[in-house]
C-alpha positions as CSV (number, residue, x, y, z in Angstrom):
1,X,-31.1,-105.3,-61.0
2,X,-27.2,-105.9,-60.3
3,X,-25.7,-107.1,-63.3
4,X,-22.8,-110.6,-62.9
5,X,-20.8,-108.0,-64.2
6,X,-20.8,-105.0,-62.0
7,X,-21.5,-106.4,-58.7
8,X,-18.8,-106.6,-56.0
9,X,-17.4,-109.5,-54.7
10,X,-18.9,-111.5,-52.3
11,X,-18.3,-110.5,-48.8
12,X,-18.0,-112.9,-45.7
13,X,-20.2,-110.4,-43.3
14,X,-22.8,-107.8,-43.2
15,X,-21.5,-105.1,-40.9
16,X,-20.0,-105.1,-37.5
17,X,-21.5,-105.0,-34.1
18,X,-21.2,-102.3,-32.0
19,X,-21.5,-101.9,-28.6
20,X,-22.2,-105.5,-28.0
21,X,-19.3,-106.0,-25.3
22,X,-19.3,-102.5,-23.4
23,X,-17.9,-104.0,-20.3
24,X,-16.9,-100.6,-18.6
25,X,-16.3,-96.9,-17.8
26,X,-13.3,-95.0,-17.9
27,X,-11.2,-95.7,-15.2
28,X,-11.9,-99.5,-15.4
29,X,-15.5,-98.3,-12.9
30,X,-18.4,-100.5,-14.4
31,X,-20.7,-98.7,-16.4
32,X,-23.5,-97.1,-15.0
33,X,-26.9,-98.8,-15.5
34,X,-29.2,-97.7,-18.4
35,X,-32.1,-95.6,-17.4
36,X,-35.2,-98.3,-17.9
37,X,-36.4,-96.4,-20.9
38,X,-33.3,-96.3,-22.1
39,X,-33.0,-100.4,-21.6
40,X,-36.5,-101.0,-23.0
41,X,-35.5,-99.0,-26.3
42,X,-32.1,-101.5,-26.5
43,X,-34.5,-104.5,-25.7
44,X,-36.6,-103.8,-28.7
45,X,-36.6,-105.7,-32.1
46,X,-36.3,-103.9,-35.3
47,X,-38.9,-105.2,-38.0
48,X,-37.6,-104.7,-41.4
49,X,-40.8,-105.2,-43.4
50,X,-43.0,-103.0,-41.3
51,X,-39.9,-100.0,-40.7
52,X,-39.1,-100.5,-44.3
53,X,-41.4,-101.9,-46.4
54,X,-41.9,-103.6,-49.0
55,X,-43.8,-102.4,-52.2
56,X,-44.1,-105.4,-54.4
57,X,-42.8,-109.1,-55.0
58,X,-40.2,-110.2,-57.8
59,X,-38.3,-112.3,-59.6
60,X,-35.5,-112.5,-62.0
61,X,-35.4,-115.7,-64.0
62,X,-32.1,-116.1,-66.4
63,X,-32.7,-117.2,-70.5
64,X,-30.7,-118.0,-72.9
65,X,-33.4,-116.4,-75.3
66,X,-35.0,-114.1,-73.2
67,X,-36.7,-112.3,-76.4
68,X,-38.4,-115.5,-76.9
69,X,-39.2,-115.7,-73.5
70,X,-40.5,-112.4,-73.1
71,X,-42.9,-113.4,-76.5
72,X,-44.0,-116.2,-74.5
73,X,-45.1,-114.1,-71.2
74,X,-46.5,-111.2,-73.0
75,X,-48.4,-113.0,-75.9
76,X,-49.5,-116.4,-74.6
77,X,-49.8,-115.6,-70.8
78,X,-51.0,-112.1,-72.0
79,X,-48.8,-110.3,-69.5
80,X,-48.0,-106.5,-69.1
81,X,-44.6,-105.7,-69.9
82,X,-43.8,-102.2,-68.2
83,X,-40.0,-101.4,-68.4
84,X,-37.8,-102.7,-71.4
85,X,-34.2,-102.7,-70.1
86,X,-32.9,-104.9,-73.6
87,X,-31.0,-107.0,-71.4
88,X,-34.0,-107.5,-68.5
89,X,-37.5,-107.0,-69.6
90,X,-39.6,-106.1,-66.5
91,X,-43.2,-107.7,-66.3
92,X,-46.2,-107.2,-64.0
93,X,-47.9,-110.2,-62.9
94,X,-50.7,-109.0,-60.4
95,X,-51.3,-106.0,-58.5
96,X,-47.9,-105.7,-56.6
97,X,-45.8,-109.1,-57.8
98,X,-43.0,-108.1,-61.1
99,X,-41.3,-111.0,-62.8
100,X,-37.8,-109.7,-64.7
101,X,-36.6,-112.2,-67.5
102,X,-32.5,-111.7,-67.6
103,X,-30.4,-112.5,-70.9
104,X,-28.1,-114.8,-68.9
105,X,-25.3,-113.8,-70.5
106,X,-25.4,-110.0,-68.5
107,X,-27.2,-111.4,-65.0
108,X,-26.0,-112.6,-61.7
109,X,-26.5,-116.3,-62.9
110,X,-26.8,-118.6,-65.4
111,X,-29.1,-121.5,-67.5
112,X,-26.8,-123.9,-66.3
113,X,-28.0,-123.4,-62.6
114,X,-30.6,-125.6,-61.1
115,X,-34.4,-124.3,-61.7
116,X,-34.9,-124.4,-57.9
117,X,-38.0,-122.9,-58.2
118,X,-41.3,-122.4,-58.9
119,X,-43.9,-119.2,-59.9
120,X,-47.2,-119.5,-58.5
121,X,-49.9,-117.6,-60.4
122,X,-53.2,-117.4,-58.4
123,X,-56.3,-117.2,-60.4
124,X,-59.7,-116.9,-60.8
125,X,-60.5,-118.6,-63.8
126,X,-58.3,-121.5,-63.4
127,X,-60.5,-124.0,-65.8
128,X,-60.6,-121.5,-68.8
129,X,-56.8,-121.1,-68.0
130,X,-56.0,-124.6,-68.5
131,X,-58.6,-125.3,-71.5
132,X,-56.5,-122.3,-73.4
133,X,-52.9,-123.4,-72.5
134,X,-54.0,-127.0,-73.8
135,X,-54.1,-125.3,-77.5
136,X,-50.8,-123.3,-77.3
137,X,-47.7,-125.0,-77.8
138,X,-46.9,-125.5,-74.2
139,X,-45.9,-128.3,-72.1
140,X,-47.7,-129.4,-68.8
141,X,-45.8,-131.1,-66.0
142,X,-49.3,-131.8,-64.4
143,X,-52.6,-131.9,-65.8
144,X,-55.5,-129.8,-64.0
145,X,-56.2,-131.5,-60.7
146,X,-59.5,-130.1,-58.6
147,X,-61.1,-131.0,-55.5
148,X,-63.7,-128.7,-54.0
149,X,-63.2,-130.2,-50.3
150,X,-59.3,-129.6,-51.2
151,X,-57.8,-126.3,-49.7
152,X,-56.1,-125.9,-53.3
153,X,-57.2,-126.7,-57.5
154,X,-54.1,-126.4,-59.8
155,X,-52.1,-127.3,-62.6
156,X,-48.4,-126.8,-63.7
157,X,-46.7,-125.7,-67.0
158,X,-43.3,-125.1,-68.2
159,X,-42.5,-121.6,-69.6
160,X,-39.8,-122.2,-72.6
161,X,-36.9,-122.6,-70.8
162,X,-38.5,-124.8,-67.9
163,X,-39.2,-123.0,-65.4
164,X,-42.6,-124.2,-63.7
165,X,-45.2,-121.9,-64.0
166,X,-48.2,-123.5,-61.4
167,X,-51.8,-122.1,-62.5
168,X,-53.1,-122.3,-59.0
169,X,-56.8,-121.3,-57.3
170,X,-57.1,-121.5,-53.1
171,X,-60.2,-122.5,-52.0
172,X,-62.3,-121.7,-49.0
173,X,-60.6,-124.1,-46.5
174,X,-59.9,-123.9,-42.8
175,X,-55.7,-124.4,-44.0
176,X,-56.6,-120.9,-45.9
177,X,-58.2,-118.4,-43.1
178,X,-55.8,-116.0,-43.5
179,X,-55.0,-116.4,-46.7
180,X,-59.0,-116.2,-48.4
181,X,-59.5,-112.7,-46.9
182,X,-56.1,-111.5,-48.2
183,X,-57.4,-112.6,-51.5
184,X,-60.5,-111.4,-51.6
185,X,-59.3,-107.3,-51.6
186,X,-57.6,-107.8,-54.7
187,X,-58.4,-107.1,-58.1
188,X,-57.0,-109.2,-60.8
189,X,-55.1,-108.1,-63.6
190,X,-56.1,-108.8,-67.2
191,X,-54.2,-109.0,-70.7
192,X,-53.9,-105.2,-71.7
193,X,-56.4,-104.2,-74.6
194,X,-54.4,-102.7,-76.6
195,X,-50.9,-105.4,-76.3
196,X,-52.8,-107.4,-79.3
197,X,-52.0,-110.9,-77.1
198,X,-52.9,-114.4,-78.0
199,X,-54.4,-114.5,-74.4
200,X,-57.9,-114.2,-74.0
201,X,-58.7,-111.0,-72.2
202,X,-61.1,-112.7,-69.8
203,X,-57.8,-114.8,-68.0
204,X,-56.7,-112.8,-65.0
205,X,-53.8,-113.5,-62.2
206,X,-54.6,-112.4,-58.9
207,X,-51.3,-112.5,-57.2
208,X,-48.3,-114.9,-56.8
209,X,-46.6,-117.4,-54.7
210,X,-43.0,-117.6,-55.4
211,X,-41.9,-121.0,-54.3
212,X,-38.1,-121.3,-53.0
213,X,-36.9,-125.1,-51.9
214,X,-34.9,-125.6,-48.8
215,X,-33.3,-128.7,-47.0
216,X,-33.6,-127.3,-43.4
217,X,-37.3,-125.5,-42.4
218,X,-37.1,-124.8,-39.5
219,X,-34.1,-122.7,-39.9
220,X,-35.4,-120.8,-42.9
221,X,-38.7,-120.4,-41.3
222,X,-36.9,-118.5,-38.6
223,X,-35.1,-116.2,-40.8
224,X,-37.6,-115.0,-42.3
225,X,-39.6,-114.0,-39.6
226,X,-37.6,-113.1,-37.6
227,X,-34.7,-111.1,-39.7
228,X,-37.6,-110.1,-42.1
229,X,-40.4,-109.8,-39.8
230,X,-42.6,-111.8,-42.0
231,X,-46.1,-113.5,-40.1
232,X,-47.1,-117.4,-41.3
233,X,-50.1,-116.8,-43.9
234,X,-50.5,-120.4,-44.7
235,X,-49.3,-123.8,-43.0
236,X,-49.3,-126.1,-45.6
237,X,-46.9,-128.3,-43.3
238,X,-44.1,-128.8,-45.4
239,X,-44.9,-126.0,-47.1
240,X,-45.2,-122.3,-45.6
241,X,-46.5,-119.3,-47.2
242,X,-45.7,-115.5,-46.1
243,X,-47.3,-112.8,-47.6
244,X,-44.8,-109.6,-48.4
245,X,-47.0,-107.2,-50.2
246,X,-50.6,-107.4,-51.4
247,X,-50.2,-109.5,-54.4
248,X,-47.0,-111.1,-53.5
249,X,-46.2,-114.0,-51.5
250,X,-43.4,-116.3,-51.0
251,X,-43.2,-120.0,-50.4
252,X,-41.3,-122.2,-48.2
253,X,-41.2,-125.3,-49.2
254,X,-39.2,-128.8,-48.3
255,X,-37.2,-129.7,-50.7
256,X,-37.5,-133.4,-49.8
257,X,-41.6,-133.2,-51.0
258,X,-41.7,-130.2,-53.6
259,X,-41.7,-129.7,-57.4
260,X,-38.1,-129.0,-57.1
261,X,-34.6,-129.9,-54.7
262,X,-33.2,-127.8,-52.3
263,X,-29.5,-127.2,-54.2
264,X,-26.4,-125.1,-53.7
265,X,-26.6,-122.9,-56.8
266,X,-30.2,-121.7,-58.4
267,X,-30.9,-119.9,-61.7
268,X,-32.8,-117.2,-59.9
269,X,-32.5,-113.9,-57.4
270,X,-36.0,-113.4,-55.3
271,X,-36.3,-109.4,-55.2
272,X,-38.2,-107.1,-53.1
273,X,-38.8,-103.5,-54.3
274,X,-38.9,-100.6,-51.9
275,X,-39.0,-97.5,-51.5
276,X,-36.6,-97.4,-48.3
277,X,-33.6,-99.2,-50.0
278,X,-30.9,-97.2,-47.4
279,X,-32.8,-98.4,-44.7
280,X,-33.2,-102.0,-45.5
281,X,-29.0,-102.1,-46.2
282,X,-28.0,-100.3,-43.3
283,X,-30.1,-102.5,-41.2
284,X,-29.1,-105.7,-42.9
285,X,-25.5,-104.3,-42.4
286,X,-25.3,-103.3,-38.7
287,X,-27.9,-106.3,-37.9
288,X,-26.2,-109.0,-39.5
289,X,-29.2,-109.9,-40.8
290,X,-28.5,-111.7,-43.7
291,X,-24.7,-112.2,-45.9
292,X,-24.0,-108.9,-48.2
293,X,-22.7,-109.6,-51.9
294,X,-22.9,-105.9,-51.9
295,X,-20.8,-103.8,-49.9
296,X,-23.0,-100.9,-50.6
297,X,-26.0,-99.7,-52.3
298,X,-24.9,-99.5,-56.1
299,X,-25.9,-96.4,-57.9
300,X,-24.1,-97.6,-61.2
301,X,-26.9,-96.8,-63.2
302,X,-29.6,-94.3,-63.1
303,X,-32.5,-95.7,-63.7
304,X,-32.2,-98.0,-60.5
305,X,-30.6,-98.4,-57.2
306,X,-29.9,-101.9,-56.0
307,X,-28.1,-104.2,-53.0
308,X,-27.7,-107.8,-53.0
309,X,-27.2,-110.5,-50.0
310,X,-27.9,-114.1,-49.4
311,X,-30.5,-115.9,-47.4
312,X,-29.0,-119.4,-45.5
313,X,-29.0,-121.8,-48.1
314,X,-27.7,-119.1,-51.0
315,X,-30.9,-117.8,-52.5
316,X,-29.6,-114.6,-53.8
317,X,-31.8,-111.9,-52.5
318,X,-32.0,-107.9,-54.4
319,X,-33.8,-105.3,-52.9
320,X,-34.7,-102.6,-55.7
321,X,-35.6,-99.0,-56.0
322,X,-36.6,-98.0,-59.2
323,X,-35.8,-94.1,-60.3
324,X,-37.6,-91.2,-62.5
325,X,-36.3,-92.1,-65.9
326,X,-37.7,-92.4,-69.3
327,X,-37.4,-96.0,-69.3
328,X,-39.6,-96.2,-66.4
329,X,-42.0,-94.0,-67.2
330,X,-44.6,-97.3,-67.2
331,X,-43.1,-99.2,-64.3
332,X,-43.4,-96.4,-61.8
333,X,-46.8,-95.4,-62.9
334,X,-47.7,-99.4,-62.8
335,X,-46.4,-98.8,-59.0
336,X,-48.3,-96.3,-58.1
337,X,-51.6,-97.5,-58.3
């Protein structure tokens, strides 16, 4: 949760190589060949999300008015908020997927950044969703849409500083085989009893997609599986969904045929939380996995620790480890269940 503020400037790389160009002994002699276990262990790939992990999805999205935002969330969409930061108010979506809402004025970026993206909330009871949202004061980019030969049913909303919110059910479709059974283990999370919300408590998210927009695909595809070590959940085509914790999934998507354009800036940082943040930035470091806008892990404040990079076309990326603290106290115990 790096704030524009605090965080370091941005650095050109992630760490050094070494060892790459050990050309010989002393004495100028070549160096002796590795023993084959020794070679094997040199040969193999380090996967990030399996050594690492990753505990749950987020997002930050930036406001101008992020208390009204954060009325809009937790009263009409009947959302859980469990950490109150003033300045970033943390909210659990599903299971293992957090949305923070930023005053702009404190975060990494600002409203005058492109919205280049969109929030995915998978449901259950997408019909009752979209009869309710018709009688609140919010505005529909697409009307509900169903087809029960279709591998997806949906509609899209704007929250109130338009960002698209896409009400979204998968069906059970051949484009969806890994994706249904994935589904199916998780529980859905309902408006809190005692919140008092607008939303019905009957109108559950399952998990979310968070949906990034990129001009080259292939490229992105690559990185993130192979400098993440993320597997393909769903091929939409032009579209490609990963899954990186229960409830959380992210989507790759051509910025040619989605909601939004692949652009240089965006008003939003895709964050992972996890409970090995030293080893995700050492190996991002010596790996070069990805650009560092942190040179280390910042341990400016105590209820959090927190690094920040790039992925290829400048989505900023924050990986977060949240701390015992008294503003927390909700959060963690959210996390641990």
């Amino acid at each position: 949760m790096t704030m524009r503020r605090t965080t370091s400037g941005v650095i050109g790389l992630a760490g050094v190589c070494l060892g790459a160009m050990i050309l010989a002994g002393c004495g100028g002699q070549p160096a002796p060949e590795p023993e084959p276990a020794m070679a094997e262990a040199a040969l193999a790939t380090t996967n990030p999300y399996r050594e690492f992990g990753i505990t749950a999805n987020n997002a930050f999205f930036y406001y101008d008015d992020v208390e009204r935002a954060a009325e809009f969330y937790t009263d009409t969409l009947g959302v859980d908020l469990v950490a109150d930061y003033d300045f970033a108010k943390i909210l659990r979506l599903a299971g293992t997927s957090y949305l923070i809402l930023v005053d702009a004025e404190m975060g990494m970026h600002s409203t005058d950044e492109p919205k280049s993206v969109a929030l995915a909330l998978l449901t259950d009871e997408l019909e009752a969703w979209h009869e309710y949202l018709q009688g609140q004061d919010v505005e529909f980019r697409s009307e509900l849409s169903v087809n029960p030969d279709g591998p997806h049913d949906g509609f899209v909303v704007l929250d109130p500083e338009g960002y698209l919110l896409e009400f979204e059910r998968f069906n059970d479709h051949p484009e969806n085989v890994d994706l249904t059974p994935q589904l199916a283990q998780l529980d859905s999370l309902y408006p809190p009893a005692d919140r008092g919300a607008t939303a019905p408590s009957d109108l559950g998210i399952k998990a979310t997609v968070l949906w990034l927009y990129y001009a080259d695909m292939d490229s992105i595809q690559a990185f993130y599986e192979e400098k993440f070590g993320l597997d393909l959940t769903v091929d939409q085509g032009w579209a490609k969904i990963y899954q990186t914790s229960p409830a959380g999934y992210i989507g790759l998507v051509d910025g040619e045929r989605g909601m939004r354009d692949a652009t240089e800036t965006k008003a939003v940082t895709v964050s992972f939380f996890t409970d090995d943040i030293r080893g995700w930035f050492d190996y991002t470091r010596d790996e070069q996995a990805f650009e560092l806008r942190s040179e280390a892990v910042s341990e400016a404040d105590d209820r959090f620790l927190a690094f920040v990079g790039y992925d290829p076309e400048g989505y900023f990326l924050e990986f977060d480890t949240f701390l015992e603290h008294e503003a927390n106290t909700e959060l963690l115990e959210a996390m641990s269940q």
